[in-house]
C-alpha positions in Angstrom: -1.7 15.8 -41.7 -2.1 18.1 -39.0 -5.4 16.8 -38.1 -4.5 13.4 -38.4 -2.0 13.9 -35.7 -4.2 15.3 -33.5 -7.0 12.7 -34.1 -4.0 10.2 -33.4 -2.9 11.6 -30.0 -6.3 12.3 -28.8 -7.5 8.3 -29.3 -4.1 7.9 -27.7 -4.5 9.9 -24.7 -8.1 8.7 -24.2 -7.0 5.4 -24.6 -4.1 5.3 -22.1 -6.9 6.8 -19.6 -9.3 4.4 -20.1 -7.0 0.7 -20.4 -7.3 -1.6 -17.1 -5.0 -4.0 -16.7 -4.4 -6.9 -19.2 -4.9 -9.5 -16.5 -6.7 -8.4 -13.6 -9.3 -10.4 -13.4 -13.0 -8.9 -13.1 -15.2 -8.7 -10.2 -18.8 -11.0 -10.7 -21.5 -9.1 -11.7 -23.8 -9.4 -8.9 -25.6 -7.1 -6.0 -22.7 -6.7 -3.6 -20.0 -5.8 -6.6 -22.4 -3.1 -8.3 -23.3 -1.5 -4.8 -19.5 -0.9 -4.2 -18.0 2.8 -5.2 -15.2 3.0 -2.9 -12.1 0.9 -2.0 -13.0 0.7 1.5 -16.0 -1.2 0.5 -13.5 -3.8 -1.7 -11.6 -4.1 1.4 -14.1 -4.8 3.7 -14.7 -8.6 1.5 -11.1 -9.0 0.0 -7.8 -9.1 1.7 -5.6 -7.7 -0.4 -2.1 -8.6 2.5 -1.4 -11.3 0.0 -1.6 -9.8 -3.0 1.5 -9.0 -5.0 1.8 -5.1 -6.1 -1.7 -4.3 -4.2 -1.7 -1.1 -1.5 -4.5 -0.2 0.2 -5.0 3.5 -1.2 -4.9 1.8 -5.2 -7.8 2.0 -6.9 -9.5 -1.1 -6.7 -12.2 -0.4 -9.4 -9.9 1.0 -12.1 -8.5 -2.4 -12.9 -11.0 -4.8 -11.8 -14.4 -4.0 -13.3 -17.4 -5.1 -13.9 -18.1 -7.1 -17.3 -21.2 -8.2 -17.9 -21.4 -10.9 -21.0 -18.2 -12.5 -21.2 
């Protein structure tokens, strides 16, 4: 039982970490979207002023990544 528990809250804790948002939509997999690794780069392309519940210190790649094949 003990185990089990602990099995169960690592998968949870893991997977709470690693969840993006349910719709944020995903960036294109091209050149300019896989050279990016920091927000400043995202904002350079995108203006996020519009954008509902958007600041500019979020972490732009945490919800909107990169998926190949879908």
């Amino acid at each position: 039982m003990k185990k089990t528990s602990l099995l169960l809250l690592a998968l949870l804790l893991v997977g709470c970490t690693m969840r993006m948002a349910a719709y944020a939509p995903h960036r294109i997999d091209n050149a300019d979207h896989r050279a990016v690794k920091t927000n400043q780069e995202c904002l350079e392309c995108h203006d996020i002023s519009k954008q509902k519940d958007h600041q500019a210190d979020d972490n732009c790649m945490r919800c909107h990544r990169i998926v190949r094949g879908v």
